[in-house]
N, C-alpha and C positions, 0 to 999 in steps of 0.2 A: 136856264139857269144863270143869274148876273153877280157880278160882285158888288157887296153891301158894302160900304165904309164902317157902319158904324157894328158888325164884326170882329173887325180887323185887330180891336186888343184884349182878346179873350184869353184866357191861357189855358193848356192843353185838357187839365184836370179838370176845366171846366168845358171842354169843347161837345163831349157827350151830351152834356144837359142842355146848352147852347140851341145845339141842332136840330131838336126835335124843337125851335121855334122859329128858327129863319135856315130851314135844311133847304138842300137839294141834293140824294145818293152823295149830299157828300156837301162840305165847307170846303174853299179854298184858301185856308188860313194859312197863320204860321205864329207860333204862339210857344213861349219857353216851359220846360219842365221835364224833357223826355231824359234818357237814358240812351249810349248808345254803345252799338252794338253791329259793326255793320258786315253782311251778309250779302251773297249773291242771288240771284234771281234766274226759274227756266224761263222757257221762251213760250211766248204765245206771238202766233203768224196770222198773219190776214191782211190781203189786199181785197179793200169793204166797199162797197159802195151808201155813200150820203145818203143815209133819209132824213125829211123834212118832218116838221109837225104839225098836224092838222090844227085850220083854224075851226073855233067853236062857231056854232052857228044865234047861243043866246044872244038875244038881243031884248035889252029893257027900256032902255033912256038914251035917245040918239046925241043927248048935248053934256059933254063934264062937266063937274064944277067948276066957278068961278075960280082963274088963275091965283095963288098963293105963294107974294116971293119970299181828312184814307191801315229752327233747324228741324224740319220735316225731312224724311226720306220719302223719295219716291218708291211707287209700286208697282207691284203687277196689274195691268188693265182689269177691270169689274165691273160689270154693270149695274150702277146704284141708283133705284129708282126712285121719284120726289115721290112724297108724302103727300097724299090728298087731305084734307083736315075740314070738318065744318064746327072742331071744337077748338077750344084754348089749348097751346101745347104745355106737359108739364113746368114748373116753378125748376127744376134741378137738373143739371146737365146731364144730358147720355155722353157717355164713352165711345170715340169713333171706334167700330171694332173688323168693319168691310174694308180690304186694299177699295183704293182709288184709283181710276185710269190715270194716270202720270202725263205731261206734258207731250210726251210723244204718241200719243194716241186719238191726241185734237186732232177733228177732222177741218182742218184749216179753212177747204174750200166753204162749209156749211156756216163758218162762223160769220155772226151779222145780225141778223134785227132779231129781237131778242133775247139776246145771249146775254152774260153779266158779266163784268169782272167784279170780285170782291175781294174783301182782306177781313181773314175772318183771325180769332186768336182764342186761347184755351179756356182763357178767363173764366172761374166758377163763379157762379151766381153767389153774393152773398148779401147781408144785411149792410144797412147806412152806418156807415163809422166803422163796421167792421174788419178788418188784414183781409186783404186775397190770401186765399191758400194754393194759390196759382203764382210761382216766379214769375218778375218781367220777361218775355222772350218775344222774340220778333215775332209780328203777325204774318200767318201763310195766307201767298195769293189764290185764290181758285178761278177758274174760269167755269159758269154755268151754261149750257144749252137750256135751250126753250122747252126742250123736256124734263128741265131737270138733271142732267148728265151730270156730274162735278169732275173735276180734272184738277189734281194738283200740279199746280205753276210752282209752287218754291215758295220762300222766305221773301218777307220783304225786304229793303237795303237794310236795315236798323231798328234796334227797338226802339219803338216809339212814334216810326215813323208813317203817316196819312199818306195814303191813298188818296188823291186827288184830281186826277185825269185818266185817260185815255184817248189816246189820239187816235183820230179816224180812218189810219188806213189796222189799223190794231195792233199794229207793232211797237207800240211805247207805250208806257206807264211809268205818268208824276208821279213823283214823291214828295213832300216837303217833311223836314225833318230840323226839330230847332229842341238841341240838347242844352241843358240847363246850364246857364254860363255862359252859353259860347250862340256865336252867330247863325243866325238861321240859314239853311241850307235849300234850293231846289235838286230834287236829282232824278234823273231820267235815267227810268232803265230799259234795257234794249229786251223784251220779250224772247226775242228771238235767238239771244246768244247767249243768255242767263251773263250777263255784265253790266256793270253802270254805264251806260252809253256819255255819260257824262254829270256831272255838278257844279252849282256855281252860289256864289253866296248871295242872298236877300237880305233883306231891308223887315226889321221887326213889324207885322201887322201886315208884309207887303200880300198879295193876295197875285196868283200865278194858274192857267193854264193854255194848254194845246191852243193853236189857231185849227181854224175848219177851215176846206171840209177834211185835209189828210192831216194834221199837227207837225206842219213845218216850221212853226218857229213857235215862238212863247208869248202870249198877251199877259202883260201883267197892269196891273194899278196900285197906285201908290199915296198916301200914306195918313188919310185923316187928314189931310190938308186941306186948303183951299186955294187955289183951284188942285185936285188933286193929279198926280202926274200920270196918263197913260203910256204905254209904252210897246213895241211889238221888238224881244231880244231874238237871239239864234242859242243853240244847246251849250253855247259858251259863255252864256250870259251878257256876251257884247251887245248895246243897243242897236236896232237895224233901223227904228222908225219910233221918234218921238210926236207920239199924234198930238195934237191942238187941243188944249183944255180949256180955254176963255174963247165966248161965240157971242158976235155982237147981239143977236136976240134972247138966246137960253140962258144966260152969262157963266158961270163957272163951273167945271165939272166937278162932280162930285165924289165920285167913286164908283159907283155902278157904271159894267159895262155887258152888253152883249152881241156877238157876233153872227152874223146871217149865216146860216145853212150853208149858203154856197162862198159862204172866206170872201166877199167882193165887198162887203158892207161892215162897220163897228157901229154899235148904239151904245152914245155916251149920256150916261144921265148929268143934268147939267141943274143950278138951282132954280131955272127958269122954263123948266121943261126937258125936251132930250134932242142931240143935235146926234144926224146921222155921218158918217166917215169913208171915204173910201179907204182901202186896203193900201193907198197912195199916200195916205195923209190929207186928202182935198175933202173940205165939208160939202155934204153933196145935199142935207136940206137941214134947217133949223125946225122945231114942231116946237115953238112956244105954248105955255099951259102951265094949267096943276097938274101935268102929267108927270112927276118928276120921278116916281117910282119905280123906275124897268125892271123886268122881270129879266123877261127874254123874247125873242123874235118865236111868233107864232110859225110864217112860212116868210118867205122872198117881200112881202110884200104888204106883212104888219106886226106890231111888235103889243104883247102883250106886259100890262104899265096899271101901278094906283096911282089913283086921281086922286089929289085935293085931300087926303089921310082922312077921309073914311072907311080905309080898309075892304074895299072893293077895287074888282079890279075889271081893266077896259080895253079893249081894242084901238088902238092907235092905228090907223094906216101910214103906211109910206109909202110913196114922198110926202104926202100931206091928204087934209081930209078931216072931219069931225071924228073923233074919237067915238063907240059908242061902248055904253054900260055891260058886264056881262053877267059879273055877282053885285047881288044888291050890296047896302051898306052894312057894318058890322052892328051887330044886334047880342043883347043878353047870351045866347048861346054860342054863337061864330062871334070873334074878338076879331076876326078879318082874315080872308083867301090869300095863301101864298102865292098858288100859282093853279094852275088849269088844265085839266085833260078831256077832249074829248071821242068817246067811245061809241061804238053801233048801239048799245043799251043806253047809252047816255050823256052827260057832263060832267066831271066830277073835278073838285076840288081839293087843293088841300090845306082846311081850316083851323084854325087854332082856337086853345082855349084859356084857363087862366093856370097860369103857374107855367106856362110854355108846352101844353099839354096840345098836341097836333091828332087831327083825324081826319078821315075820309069821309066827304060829304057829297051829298048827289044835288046839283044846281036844277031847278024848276026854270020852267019857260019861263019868269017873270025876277030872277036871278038872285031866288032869296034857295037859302039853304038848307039840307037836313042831314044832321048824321048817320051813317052808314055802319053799318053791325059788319064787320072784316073777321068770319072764321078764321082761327088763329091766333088772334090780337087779344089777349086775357086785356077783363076790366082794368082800367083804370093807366093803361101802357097806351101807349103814343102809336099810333100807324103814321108813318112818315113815308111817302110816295115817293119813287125814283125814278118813275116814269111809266111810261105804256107802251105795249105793244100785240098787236095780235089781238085785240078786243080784250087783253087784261092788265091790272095793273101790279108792276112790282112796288113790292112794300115791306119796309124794315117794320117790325115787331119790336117797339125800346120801351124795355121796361122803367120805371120811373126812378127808380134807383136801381144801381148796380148793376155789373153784365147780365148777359142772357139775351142780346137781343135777335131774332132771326130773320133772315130772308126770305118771302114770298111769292108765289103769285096769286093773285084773286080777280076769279074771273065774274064778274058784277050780273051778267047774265044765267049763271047757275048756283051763285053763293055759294059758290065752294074756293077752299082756298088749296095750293101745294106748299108744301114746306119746303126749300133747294140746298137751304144752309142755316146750320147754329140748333138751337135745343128745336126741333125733336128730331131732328136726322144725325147730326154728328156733334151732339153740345157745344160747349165752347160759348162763343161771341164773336156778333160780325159788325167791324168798326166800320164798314165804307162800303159800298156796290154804288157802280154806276153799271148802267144801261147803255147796251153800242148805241154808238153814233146820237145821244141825247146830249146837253148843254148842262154842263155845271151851271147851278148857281153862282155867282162870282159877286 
């Protein structure tokens, strides 16, 4: 998951509709309109170990194109079992009406690959142009097990405020938070202690998360410019390390960035390709091309990039190496792949369509596309991918207007999907979920 520049000035009211067309479990925006309100946070604990992401094995066309220059009470612990579904869940919220196991009932050691944090809020489903019959109030965190578990965490710091990281040993959770008026804000809160571990103020459009593999300090980028400015802060916002944006081959950064699995590596998208960084600030190789597009790093050892804006996307090796094809080019149906997962059933993408309308598509050996029917996901609503794990994928259920939208899993080898969070297990609306130890889009 990389950061886009051309994101970065959206504003918040529009950040829903945004997302369901250049998502990942989450934007790492920061965009004015909110309301604030700010609020403490329980603690979620975990010391996690790093998983990588499997590289795809399609292969269509070994050569690219020509170069082109995120106030609950806690409960008494209950066991709340997910939802199996291979239908659409209803249009109108349910009522939470089961206690929730409370923060102190996370089995800390268990937490890890598969698990979600999310930020879900009350929001009732209503019509375009319509009032919420829902007050502003800050969105509750949950933490989900891969069963399905739900655990209320607490309140987020502020209404209004995005969910936007999770750092990898699972003791912190971004926030970015930009109330109307006033300067935008990053703030990190301490899981563990139900406290803002700290805040610092940002740069309108600046775009902010966790370094990997544990989120020891803060990768941000900056600002629409050219060359645009990278940067690695600490939780106080002081700069620690101004990385290199102009590279005599790839020439200027752009704004996209994505970090290796193991924090030793930065990939910066540059206009002339993507120039790889050490964790030192030393360029450790230049990939000139139409590769300019980063996504995110596949594994240690190639990074997944569109070539040349046909809306396909390709395997880049590193250090270097011929890029090769994975999804064909974008066609009347697929408008172009965001990004790539792949599963023991398969390959699957996640494709776009018009009006910023996103779904799930199963990649063919020859890297052309097809829509996939996701139990759960009523016509005409967006299934937006947060990632994978365990042979399934999680996936936001957003409807085309207005809240309602739920958290997932669907598992592609039995078509069937589980509900974990939002209409049909505990109504409401879920604004953000990311997946342990997966990469924001950035």
């Amino acid at each position: 998951m990389s950061m886009h520049s051309r994101d970065v000035e959206r504003l918040r009211v529009a950040a829903k509709a945004r997302s369901r067309q250049m998502r990942t479990r989450r934007r790492l925006l920061v965009s004015g309109g909110s309301l604030a309100a700010v609020a403490s946070v329980a603690a979620v604990v975990a010391v996690l170990t790093f998983g990588s992401s499997s590289r795809s094995s399609v292969v269509v066309n070994p050569a690219p194109p020509s170069p082109s220059p995120t106030t609950v009470l806690r409960l008494t612990p209950t066991t709340v079992s997910p939802i199996t579904t291979n239908v659409a869940p209803p249009t109108t919220a349910v009522a939470p009406t089961t206690p929730l196991p409370s923060v102190t009932a996370i089995p800390w050691a268990q937490v890890g690959s598969g698990w979600l944090l999310a930020l879900w809020n009350p929001a009732t489903p209503h019509a375009a142009g319509a009032p919420s019959s829902t007050p502003p109030v800050a969105g509750s965190i949950y933490l989900i097990s891969p069963t399905g578990l739900r655990y209320l965490v607490g309140p987020a710091p502020a209404i209004g405020s995005d969910l936007v990281d999770w750092s990898g040993d699972g003791h912190l959770a971004l926030f970015t938070y930009a109330p109307a008026g006033s300067q935008p804000r990053a703030i990190i809160v301490d899981l563990t202690n139900d406290r803002t571990d700290s805040s610092f103020p940002m740069t309108q459009g600046e775009t902010v998360g966790f370094t990997r593999p544990t989120g020891q300090a803060i990768l941000t980028s900056c600002c629409g410019t050219s060359p645009a400015s990278v940067q690695r802060i600490g939780y106080d916002g002081q700069v620690q390390l101004q990385y290199p944006s102009t590279f005599a081959q790839v020439g200027k950064a752009s704004g996209s960035i994505s970090e290796s699995p193991d924090g030793t590596q930065l990939a910066v998208a540059a206009t002339g390709g993507i120039a790889v960084i050490g964790n030192d600030g030393t360029v450790i190789t230049q990939l000139p091309g139409s590769c300019t597009g980063l996504v995110r790093w596949l594994d240690q050892a190639a990074l997944l990039a569109r070539c040349g804006g046909d809306g396909g996307l390709w395997e880049v090796p590193v250090p270097a190496g011929a890029p090769t094809r994975l999804t064909a080019p974008k066609s009347p149906q697929d408008f172009g792949d965001e990004n790539l997962w792949t599963l023991p059933t398969g390959t699957f993408s996640q494709a776009t369509g018009a009006c910023g309308y996103q779904y799930v598509a199963r990649v063919a050996a020859n890297g052309t596309t097809s829509a996939v029917n996701v139990p759960g996901v009523s016509s005409g609503d967006s299934a937006v991918i947060d990632g994978a794990a365990d042979g399934e994928l999680a996936i936001q259920a957003e409807p085309g207007c207005g809240a309602g939208s739920s958290l997932l899993w669907f598992n592609p080898s039995t078509d069937k999907s589980r509900v974990v969070l939002g209409p049909t297990v505990n109504g409401g609306s879920v604004s953000e979920a990311i997946l342990y130890a997966s990469e924001p889009t950035r």
